[in-house]
DRENLONU-904375 format. One record per residue: y, z, x of N, C-alpha, C in turn; residue in one letter. Coordinates in steps of 0.001 Angstrom, whole numbers, padded with zeros to 6 digits, always signed. Atoms other than C-alpha are relative to their C-alpha. Layout:
<rs>
YZXYZXYZXA...
</rs>
This chain:
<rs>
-000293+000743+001218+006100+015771-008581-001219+000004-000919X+001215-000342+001287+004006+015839-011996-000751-001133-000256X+000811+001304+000386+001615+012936-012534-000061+000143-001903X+000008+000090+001250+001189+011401-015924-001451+000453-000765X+001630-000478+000343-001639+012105-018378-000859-001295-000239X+000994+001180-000257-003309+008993-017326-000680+000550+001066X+000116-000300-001188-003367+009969-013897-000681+001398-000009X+000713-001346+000398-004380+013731-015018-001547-000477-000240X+001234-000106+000529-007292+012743-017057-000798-001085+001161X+000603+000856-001098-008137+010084-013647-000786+000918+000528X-000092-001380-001505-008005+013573-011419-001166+000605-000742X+000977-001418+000569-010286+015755-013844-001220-001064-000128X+000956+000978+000134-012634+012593-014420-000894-000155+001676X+000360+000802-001118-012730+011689-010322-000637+001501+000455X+000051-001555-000647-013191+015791-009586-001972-000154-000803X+001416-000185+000833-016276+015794-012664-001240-000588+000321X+000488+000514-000415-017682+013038-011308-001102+000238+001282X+000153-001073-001021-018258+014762-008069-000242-001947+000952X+000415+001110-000556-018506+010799-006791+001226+000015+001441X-001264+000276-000898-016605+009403-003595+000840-000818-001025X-001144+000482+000325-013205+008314-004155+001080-000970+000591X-000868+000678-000820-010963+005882-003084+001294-000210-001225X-001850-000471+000612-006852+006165-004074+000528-001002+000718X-001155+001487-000001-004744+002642-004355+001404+000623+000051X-001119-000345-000274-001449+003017-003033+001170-001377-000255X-000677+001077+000156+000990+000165-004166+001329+000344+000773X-001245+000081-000838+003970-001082-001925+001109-000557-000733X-001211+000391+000640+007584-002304-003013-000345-000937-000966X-000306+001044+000425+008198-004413-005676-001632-000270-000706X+001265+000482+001000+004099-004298-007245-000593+001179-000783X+000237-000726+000606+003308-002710-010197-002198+000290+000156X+001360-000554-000561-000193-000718-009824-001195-000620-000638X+000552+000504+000282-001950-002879-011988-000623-001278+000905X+000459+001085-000820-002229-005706-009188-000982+000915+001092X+001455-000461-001169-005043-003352-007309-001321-000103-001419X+001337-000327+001085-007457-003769-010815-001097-000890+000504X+001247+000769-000404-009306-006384-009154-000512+000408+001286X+000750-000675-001186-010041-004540-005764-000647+001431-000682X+001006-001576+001029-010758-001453-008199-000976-000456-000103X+001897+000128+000998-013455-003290-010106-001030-000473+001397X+001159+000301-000842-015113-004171-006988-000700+001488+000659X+000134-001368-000617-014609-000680-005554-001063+001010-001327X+000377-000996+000964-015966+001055-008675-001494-000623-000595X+001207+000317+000019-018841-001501-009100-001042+000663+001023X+000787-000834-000637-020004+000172-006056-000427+001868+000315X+000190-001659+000198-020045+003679-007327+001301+000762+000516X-001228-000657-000553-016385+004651-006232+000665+000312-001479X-000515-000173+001276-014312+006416-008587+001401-000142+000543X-001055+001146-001082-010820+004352-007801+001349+000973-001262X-001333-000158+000395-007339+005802-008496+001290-000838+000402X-001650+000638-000442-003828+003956-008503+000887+000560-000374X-001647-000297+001138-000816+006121-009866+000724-000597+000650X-001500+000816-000053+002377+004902-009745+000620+000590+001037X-001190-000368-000529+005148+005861-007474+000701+000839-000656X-001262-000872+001084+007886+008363-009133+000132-001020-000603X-000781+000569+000694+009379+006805-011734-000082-002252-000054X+000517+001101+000074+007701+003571-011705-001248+000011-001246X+000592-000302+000950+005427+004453-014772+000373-000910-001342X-000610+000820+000819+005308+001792-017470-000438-001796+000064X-000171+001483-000080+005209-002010-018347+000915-000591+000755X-001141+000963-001097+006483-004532-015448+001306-000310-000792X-001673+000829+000924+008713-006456-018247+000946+001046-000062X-001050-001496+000347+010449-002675-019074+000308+000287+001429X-000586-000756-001113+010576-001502-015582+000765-000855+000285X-000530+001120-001057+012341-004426-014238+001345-000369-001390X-001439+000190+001313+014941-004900-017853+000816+001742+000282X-000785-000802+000107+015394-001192-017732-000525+001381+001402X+000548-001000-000897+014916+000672-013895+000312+001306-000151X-000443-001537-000029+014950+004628-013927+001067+000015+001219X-000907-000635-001098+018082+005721-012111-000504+000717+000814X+000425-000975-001194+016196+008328-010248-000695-001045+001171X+001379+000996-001008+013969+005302-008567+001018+000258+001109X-000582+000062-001382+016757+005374-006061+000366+000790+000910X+000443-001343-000573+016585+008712-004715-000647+000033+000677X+001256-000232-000698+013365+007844-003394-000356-000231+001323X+000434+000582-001895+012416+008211+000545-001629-000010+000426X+001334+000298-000500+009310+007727+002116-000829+001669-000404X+000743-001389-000069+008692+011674+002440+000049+000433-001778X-000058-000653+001691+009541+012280-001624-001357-000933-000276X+001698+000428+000307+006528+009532-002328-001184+000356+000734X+000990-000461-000575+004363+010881+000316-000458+001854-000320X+000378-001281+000696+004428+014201-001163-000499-000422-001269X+000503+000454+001259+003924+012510-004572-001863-000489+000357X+000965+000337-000243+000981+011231-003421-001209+001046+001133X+000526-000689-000666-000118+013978-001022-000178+001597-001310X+000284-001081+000852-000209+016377-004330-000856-000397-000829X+001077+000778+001139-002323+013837-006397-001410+000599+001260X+001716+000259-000707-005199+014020-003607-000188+001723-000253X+000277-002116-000122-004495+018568-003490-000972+000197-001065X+000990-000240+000978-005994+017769-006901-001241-000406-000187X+001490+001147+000066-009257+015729-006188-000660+001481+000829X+000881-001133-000749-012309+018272-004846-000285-000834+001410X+000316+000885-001187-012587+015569-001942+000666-000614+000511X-001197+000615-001068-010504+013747+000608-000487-001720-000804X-000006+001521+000087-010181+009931-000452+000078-000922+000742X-000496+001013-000804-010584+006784+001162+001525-000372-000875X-001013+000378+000223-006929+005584+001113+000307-001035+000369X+000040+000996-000206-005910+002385+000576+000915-000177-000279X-001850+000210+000536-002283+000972+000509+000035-001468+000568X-000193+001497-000706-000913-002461+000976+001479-000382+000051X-001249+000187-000224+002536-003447+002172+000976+001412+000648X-000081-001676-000049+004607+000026+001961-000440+000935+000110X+000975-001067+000369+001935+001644+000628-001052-000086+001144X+000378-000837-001572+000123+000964+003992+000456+000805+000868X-001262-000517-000344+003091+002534+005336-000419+001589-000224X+000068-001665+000864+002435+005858+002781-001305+000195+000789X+001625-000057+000006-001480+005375+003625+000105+000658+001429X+000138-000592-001341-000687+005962+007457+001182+001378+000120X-000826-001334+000104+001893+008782+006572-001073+000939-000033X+001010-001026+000580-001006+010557+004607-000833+000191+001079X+001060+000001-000975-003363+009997+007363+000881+001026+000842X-000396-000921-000998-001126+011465+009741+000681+001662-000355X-000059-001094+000847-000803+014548+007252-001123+000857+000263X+001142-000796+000079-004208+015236+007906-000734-000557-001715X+000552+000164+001738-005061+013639+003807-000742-001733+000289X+000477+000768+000228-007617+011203+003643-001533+000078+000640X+001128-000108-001127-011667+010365+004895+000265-000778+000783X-000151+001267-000470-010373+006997+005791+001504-000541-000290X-000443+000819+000626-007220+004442+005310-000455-001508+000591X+000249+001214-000691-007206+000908+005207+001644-000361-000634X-001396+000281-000062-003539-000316+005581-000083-001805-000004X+000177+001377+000154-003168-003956+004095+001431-000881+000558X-001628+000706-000214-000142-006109+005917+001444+001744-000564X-000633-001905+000287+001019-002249+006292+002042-000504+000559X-001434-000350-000340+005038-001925+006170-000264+000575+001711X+000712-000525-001486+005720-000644+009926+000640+001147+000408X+000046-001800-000855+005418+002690+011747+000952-000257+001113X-000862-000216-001004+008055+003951+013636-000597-000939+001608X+000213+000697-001253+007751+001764+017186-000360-001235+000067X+000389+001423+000066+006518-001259+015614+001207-000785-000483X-001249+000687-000017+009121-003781+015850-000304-001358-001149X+000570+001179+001028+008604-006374+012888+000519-001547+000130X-000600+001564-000595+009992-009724+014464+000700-000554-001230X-001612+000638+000636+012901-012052+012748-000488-000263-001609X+000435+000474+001500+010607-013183+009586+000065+001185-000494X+000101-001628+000708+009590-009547+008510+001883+000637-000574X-001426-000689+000070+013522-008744+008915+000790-000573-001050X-000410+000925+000893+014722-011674+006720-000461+000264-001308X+000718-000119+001021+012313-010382+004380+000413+001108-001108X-000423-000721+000649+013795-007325+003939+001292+000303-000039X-001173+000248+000160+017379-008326+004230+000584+000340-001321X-000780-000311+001444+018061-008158+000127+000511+001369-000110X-000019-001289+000438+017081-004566-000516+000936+000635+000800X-001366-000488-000676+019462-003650+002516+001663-000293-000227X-001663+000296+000565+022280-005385+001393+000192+000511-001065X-000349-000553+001425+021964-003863-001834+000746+000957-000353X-000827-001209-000746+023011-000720-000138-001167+001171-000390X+000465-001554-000067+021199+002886+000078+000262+000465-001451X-000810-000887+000938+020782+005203-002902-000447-000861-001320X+000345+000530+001027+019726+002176-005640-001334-000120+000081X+001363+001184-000292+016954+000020-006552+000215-001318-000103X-000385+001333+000252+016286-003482-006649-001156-000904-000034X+000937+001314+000136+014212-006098-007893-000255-001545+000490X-000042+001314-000152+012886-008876-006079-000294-001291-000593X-000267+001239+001359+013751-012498-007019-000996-001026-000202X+000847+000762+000119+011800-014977-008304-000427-001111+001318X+000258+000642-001088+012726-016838-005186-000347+000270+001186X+000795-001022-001370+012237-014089-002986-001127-000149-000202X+001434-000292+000386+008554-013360-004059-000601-001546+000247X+000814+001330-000148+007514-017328-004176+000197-000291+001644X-000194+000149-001584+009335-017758-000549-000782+001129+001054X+000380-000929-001204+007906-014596+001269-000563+000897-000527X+000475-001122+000095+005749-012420-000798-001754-001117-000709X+001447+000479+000741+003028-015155-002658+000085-001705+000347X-000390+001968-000543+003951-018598-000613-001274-000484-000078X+001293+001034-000083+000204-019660-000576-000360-000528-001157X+000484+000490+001654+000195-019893-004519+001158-000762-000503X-000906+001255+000540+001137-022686-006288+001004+000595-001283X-000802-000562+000535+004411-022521-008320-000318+000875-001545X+000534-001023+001184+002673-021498-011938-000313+000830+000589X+000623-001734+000004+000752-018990-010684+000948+000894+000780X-001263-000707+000015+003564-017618-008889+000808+000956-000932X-000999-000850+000991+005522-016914-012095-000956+000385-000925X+000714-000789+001089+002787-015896-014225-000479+002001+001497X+000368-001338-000930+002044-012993-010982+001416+000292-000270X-001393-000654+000539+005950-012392-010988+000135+000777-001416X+000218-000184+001684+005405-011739-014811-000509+001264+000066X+000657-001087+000229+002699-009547-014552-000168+001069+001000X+000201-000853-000846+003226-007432-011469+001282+000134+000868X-001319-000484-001390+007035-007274-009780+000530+001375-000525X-000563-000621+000280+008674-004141-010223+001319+000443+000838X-000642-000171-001003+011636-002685-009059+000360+001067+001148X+000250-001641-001087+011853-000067-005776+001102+000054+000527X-001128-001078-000437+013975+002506-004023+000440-001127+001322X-000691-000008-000921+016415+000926-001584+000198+000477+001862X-000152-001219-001079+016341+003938+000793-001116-000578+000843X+000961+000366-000933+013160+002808+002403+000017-000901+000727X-000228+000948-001154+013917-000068+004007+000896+000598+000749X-000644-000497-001240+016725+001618+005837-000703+001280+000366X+000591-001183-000760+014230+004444+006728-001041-001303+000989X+000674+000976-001131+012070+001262+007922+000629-000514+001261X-000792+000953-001083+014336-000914+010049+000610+001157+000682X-000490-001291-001022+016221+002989+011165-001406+000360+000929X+000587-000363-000121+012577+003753+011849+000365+001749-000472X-000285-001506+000986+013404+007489+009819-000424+000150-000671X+000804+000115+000881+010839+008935+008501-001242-000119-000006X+001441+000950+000332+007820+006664+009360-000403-000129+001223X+000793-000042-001049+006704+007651+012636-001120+001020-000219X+002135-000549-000458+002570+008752+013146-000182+001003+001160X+001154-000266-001390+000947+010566+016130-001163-000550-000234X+001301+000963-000177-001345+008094+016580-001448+000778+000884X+000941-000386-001035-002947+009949+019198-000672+001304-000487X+000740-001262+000211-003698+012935+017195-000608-000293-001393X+000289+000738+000863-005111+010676+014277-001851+000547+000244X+001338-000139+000275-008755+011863+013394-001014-000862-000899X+000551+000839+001504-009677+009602+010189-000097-001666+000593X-000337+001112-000163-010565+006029+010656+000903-001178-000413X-001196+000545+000368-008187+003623+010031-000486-001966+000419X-000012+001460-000595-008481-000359+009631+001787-000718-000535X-000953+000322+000174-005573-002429+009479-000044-001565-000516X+000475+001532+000153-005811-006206+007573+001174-000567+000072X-001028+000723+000029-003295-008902+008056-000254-001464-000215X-000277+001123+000082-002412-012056+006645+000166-001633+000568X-000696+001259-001317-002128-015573+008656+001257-000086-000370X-000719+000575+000691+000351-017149+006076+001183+001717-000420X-000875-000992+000433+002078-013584+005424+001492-000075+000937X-001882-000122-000069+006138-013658+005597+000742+001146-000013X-000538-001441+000996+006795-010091+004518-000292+001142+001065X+000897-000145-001255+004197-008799+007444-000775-000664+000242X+000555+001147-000461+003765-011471+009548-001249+000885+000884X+000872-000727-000534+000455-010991+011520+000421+000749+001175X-000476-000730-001187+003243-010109+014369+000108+001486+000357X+000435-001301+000488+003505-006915+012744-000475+000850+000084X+000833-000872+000309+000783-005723+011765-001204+000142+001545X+000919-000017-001886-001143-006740+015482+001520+001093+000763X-001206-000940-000017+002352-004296+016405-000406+001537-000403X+000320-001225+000860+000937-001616+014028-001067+000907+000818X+001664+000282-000818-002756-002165+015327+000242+001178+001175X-000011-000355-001068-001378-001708+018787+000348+001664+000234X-000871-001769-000352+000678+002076+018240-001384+000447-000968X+000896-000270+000912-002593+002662+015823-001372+000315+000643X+001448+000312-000936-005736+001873+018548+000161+001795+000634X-000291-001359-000802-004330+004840+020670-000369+001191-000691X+000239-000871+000514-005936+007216+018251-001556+000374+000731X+001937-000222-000517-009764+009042+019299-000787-000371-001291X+000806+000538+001431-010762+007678+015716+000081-001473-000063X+000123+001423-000082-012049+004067+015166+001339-000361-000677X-000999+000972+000681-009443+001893+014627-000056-001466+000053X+000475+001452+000320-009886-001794+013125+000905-000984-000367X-001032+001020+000595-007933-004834+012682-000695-001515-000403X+001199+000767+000707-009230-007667+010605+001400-001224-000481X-000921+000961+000570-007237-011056+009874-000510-000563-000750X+000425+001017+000595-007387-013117+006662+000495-001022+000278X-000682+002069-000141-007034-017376+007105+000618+000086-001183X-000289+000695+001025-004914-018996+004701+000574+000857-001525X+000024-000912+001083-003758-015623+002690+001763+000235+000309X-001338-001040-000179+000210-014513+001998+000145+001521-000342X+000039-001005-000084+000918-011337+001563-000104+000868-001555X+000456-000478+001281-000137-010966-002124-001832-000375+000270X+001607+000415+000240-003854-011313-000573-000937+000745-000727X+001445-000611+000476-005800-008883-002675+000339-000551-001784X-000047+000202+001067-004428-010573-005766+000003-001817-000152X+000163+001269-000745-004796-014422-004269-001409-000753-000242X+000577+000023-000273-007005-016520-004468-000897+000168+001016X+000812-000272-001108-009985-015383-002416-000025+001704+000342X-000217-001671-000043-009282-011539-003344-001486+000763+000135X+001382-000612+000344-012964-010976-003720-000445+000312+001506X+000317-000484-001422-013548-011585+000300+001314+001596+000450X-001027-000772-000522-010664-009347+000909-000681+001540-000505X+000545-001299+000564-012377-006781-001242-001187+000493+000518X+001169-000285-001104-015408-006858+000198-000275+000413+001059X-000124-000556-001519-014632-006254+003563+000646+001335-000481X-000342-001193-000321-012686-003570+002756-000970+001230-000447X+001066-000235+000161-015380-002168+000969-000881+000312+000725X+000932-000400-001249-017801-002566+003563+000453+000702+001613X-000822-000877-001378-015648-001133+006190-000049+001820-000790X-000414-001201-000271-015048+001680+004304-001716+001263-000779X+002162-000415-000568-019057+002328+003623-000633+000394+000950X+000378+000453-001159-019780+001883+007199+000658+001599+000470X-000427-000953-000773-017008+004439+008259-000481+001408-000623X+000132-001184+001228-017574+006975+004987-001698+000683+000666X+001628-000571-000317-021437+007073+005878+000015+000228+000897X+000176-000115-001769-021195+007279+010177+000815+001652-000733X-000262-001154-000114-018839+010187+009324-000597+001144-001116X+001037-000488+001184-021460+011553+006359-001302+001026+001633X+001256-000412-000950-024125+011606+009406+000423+001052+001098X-000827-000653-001374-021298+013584+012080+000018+001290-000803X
</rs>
C-alpha cells in the first residue's frame, strides 16, 4: 500500500537523517495523533519518530468517524502488517517498534517477520495462544456483533467504561474528541479465531518488552502476563513491566511521561547492548 506525502517526506527525512528510529504503531479505535506525546519525548532524545496511519485511516478524527472509508473494512491483520512492513523497506535502518493495543499485536507480527531492532508492545492485543479472560472479551464484544467485512466506531460509553476508566468524565470526552477513530471489524474475529496472529516465539531474535496496565479493561494485566508468557520463550530478552493506577489509554493519561520514559530507557539499554554485539 502507498503511504501519504506526510509519511513520504517522514521516510526521506528519517533515511537523511541517518539517526535511529523508532515507528508508532496505533491500535483500534486511536487516531495516530495520541502517540505525539511519547514522540516528543522519543525525539527529544535524538530519535527520529514515525506514526502513519493504518490504510484508510488518514485524516481528521471528527471526519473519519462522520464519514468512514468503505475500504476500512477489508482490513485484516496481514493487509496492515504489510502496510506497515513496506513503510520500514523504506527507512535505511530497522526501527525500534512500538505499538499499543492492536498495534502491539502488528508490533509482534513485524517482529516475527524478521522487521524491527526492538518492539515494545503496550497492553498488546493477543497472539495466537493467549487467551484474554471474560473482561478483554466483553471488551471486544461490539465490533463482533457488528459483523465481519465493516467498521465501527467505539462509543462514548464504550471508551469511558473500558478504554480510559481512570480519567475523569471531561477529560474523557475531550480524548474521545480528539483521538477515537473508526476500525476494521475483521480483526477482532481474526483475534478471538486466533487467525492470523500467531508468532514463533521461539525463533524471535529482536528484543521485545511488553507493558501492561493495572486498571486496564481492554487488556487486562491477565492478558498481557498471557502474552509475556508465549513471548519469554524466545532466545532474545524479553521484558514485562506493569503500570499502577493506568487504563488502557496509558501513554495519553495522566502520568504518560513515566510511561515514556521507561520505554525509552528500555529501548536505549537494548538498542546500545545490541550496538556493542
Amino acid at each position: 500500500m502507498t503511504t501519504n506525502l506526510e509519511t513520504s517526506a517522514a521516510l526521506a527525512a528519517a533515511n537523511a537523517a541517518k539517526t535511529r528510529t523508532a515507528l508508532f504503531i496505533t491500535g483500534a479505535w486511536m487516531h495516530t495523533s495520541s502517540w505525539d506525546k511519547l514522540r516528543s519525548v522519543f525525539e527529544a532524545a535524538g530519535y527520529r519518530t514515525l506514526a502513519p496511519a493504518w490504510p484508510y485511516l488518514e485524516g481528521n478524527p471528527a471526519d473519519l468517524r462522520a464519514n468512514p472509508d468503505k475500504r476500512l473494512g477489508t482490513l485484516t491483520f496481514g493487509k496492515i502488517v504489510d502496510h506497515y512492513a513496506s513503510i520500514i523497506d523504506g527507512l535505511d535502518e530497522q526501527p525500534v517498534i512500538i505499538g499499543h493495543s492492536m498495534g502491539g499485536l502488528i508490533t509482534q507480527l513485524l517482529l516475527d517477520r524478521g522487521y524491527g531492532v526492538a518492539g515494545i508492545a503496550m497492553d498488546p492485543g493477543p497472539i495466537a495462544g493467549a487467551l484474554p479472560g471474560p473482561v478483554s472479551l466483553l471488551a471486544a464484544l461490539p465490533p463482533i456483533f457488528a459483523g465481519p467485512g465493516t467498521s465501527q466506531t467505539i462509543t462514548r460509553e464504550g471508551f469511558a467504561k473500558s478504554f480510559a476508566n481512570t480519567l475523569d468524565a471531561a477529560d474523557q470526552q475531550v480524548a474521545y474528541d480528539d483521538y477515537v477513530v473508526p476500525t476494521p471489524t475483521n480483526i477482532f474475529y481474526q483475534a478471538a479465531g486466533m487467525f492470523g496472529t500467531g508468532v514463533k516465539a521461539r525463533q524471535r531474535k529482536q528484543p521485545l518488552l511488553v507493558i501492561s496496565a493495572e486498571h486496564d479493561r481492554t487488556v487486562t494485566p491477565y492478558l498481557a502476563r498471557a502474552i509475556f508468557n508465549i513471548q519469554k520463550k524466545a532466545p532474545a530478552r524479553t521484558d514485562f513491566h506493569q503500570f499502577a493506577d493506568r487504563s488502557h489509554f496509558l501513554a495519553g493519561e495522566k502520568g504518560w511521561e513515566e510511561v515514556a520514559h521507561y520505554a525509552l530507557d528500555w529501548a536505549n539499554e537494548v538498542t546500545a547492548a545490541a550496538a556493542i554485539h
